[in-house]
C-alpha positions in Angstrom: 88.8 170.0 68.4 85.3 168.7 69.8 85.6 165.4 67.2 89.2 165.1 68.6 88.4 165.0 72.3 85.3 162.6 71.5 87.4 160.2 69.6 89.5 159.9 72.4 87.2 159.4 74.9 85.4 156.5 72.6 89.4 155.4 72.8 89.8 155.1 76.9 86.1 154.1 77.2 87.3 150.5 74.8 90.5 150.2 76.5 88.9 150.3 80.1 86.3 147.7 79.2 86.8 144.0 81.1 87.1 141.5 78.4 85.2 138.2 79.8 86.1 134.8 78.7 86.2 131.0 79.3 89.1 128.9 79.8 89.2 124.8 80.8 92.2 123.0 82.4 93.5 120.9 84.9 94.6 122.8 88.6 98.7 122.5 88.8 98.5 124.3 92.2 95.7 126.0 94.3 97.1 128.5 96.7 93.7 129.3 99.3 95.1 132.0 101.1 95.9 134.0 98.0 92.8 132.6 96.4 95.1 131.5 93.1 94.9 128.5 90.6 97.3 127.7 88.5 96.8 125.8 85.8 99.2 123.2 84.2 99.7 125.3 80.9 100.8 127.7 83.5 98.0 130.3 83.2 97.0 131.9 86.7 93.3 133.0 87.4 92.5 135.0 90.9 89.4 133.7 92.1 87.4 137.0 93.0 85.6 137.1 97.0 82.1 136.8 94.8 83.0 134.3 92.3 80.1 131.2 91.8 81.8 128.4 92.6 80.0 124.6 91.2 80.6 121.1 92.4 83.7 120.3 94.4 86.4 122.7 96.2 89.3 123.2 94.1 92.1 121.2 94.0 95.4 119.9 93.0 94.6 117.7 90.0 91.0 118.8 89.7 89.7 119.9 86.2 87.9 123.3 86.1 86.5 125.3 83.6 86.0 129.3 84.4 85.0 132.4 83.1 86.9 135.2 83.9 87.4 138.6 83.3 90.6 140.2 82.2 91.0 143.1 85.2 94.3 145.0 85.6 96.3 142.4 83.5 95.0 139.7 85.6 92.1 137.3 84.6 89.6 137.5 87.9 87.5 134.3 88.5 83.3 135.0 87.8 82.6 132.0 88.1 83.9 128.2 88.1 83.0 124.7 88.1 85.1 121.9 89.3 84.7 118.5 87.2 86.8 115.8 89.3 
């Protein structure tokens, strides 16, 4: 029963892990009040309150590259750079 109940918690422990990872692409639509880019291959990244943003502001049309991690079926913003 004990090797049950500890495989099961090794099981929740993975599946509540953030998964981090990078993404590049240019900004389709930058929403500031909801602090959400959308990119043109229509992927959507929530820029967290804490996030280290580098270079310019975000923009329409800007290129950015992120990391992110995946949080409630939502890939939060760590990090981003702007490259106009």
């Amino acid at each position: 029963m004990s090797r049950v109940v500890t495989i099961v918690a090794a099981l929740l422990l993975v599946a509540s892990v953030a998964w981090a990872a990078d993404i590049e692409g240019k900004v389709k639509t930058w929403d500031a009040a909801t602090k959400m880019i959308t990119l043109e291959d229509g992927t959507q990244l929530s820029v967290a309150a804490d996030a280290k943003m580098m270079g310019d502001q975000v923009k329409e049309g800007s290129t950015v590259k992120a990391s992110y991690d995946e949080k409630d079926g939502k890939k939060v913003v760590t990090q981003i750079e702007v490259k106009n």
